[in-house]
C-alpha positions as CSV (number, residue, x, y, z in Angstrom):
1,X,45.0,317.8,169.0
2,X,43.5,317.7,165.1
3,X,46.4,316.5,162.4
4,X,47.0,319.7,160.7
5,X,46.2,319.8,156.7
6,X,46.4,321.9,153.9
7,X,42.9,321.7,153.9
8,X,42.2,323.0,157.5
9,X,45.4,325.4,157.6
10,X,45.6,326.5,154.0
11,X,48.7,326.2,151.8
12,X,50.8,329.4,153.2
13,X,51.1,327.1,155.9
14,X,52.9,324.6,153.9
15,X,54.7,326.8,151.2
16,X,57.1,329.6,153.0
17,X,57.9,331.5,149.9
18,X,61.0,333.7,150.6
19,X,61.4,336.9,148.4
20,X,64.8,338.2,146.9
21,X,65.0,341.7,147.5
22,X,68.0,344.5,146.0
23,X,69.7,344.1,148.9
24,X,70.6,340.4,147.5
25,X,74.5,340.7,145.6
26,X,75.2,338.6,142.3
27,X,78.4,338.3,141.1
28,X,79.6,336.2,138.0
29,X,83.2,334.2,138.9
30,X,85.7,334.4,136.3
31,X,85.0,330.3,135.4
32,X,81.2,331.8,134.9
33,X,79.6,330.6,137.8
34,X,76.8,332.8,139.6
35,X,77.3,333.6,142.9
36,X,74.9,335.4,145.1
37,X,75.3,337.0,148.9
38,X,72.1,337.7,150.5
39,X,70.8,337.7,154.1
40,X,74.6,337.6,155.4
41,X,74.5,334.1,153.8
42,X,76.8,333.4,151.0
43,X,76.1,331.0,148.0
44,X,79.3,330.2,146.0
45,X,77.0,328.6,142.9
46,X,73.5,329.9,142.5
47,X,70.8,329.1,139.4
48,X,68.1,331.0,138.2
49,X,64.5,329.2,136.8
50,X,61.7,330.7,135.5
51,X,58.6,329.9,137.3
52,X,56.9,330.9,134.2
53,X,58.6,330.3,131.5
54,X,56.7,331.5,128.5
55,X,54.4,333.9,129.9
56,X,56.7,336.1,132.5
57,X,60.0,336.4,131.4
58,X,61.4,338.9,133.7
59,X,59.2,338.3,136.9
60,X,58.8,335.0,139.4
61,X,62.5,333.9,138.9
62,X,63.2,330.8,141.4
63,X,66.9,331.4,142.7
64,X,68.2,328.0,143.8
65,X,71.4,326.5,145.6
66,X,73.9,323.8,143.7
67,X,71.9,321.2,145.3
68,X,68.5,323.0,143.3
69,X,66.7,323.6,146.6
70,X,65.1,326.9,146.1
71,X,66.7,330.0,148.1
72,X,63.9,332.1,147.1
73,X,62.1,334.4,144.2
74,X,63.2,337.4,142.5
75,X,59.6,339.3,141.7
76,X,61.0,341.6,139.4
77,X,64.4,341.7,137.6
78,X,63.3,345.3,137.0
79,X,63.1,346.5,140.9
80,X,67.3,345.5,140.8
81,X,70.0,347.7,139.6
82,X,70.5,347.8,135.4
83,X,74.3,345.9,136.1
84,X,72.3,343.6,138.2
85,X,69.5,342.4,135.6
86,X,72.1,342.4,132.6
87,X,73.9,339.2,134.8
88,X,70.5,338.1,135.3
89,X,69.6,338.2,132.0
90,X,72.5,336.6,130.5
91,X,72.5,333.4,132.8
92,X,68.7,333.1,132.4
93,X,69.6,332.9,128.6
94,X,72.2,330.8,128.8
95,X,69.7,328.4,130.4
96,X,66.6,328.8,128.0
97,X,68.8,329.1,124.6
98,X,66.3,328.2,122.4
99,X,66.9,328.7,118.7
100,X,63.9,330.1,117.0
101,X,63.1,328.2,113.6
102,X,62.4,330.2,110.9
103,X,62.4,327.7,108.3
104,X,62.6,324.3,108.1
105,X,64.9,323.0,105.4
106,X,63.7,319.4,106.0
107,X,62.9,316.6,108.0
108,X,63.6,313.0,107.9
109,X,62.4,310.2,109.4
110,X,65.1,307.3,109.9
111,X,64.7,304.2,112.1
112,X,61.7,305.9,114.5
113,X,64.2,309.3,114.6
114,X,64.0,313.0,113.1
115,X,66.6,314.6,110.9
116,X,65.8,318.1,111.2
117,X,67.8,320.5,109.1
118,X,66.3,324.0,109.9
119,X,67.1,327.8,109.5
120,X,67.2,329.8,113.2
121,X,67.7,333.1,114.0
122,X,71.5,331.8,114.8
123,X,72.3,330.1,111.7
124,X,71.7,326.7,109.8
125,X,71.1,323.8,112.4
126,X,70.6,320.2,111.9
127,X,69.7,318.1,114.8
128,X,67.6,314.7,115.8
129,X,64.5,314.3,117.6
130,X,62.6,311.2,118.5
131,X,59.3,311.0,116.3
132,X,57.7,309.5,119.5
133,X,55.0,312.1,121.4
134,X,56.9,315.1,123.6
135,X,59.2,315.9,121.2
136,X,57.1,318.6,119.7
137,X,55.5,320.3,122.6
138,X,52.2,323.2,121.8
139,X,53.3,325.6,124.6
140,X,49.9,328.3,123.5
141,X,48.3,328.8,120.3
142,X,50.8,327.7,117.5
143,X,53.5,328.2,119.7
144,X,55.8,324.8,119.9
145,X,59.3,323.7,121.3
146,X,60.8,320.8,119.8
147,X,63.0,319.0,121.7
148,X,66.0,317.0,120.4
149,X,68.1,313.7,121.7
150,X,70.3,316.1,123.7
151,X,67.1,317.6,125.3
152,X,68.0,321.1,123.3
153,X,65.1,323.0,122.8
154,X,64.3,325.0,119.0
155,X,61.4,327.2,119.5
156,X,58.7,327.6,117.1
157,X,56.8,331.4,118.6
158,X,54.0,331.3,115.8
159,X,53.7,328.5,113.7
160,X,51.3,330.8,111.6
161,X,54.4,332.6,110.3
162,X,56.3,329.6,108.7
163,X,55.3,328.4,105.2
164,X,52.4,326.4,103.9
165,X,55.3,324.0,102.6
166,X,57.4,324.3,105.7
167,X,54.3,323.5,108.1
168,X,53.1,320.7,105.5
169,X,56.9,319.0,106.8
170,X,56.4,318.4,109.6
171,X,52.2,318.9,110.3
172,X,52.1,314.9,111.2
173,X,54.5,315.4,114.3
174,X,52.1,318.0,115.6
């Protein structure tokens, strides 16, 4: 018998995807932990990824176990009830908080580091990046994340809309 291969069997073969239907319960515990029932199997601490981070926020959401093997993939948040995509929402932000810069105050360089002081749409924020490549990552067309020590992310949507002065800051780390 032939050794069966991706090639002659095609990838469904290899990749079962499971989908999360309705039927699945979340539940938040008081401590803030997910929790999720679904096939008569319970999960006591469940996370939710985007499979696409910055092009489908609210569709292909990998739910995975504690151990971060994948259980399977919401579709939709929408085709689940409105009390049901509010506690997806929130724990799907809690993971991608991302600050959006709307200014940038100023950057440092000190000893091969960043002192960014920068305005967000939550306030003042000062924090350090490396100045070494993949700390300021081009996600699409003047869209960037900049990654600090702590591997926080501040998101830049349109680097378009900042300044002329604000962009001339930091236009060497790009």
């Amino acid at each position: 018998m032939a050794e069966k291969t991706i090639t002659s069997l095609g990838l469904t073969e290899f990749a079962e995807l499971k989908y999360i239907t309705p039927k699945a319960e979340f539940a938040v515990t008081d401590g803030g932990i997910l929790r999720m029932k679904w096939d008569d199997t319970e999960y006591p601490r469940v996370t939710l990824h985007r499979i696409f981070p910055f092009s489908t926020s609210d569709h292909y959401i990998s739910v995975q176990d504690k151990e971060n093997n994948e259980i399977g993939i919401i579709e939709n948040m929408a085709d689940f009830p409105a009390d049901v995509q509010e506690i997806m929402v929130s724990q799907i932000n809690l993971r991608y908080f991302a600050p959006v810069i709307q200014s940038i105050t100023s950057v440092k360089e000190d000893f091969g580091y960043l002192l960014w002081t920068v305005e967000t749409d939550v306030g003042t924020m000062v924090f350090t990046s490396q100045t070494s490549q993949g700390m300021m990552v081009q996600v699409a067309d003047n869209h960037y994340l900049i990654i600090d020590l702590d591997g926080n992310r501040f998101e830049i949507p349109d680097l378009r809309k900042l300044s002329k002065k604000d962009v001339y800051k930091i236009e060497m780390y790009i």
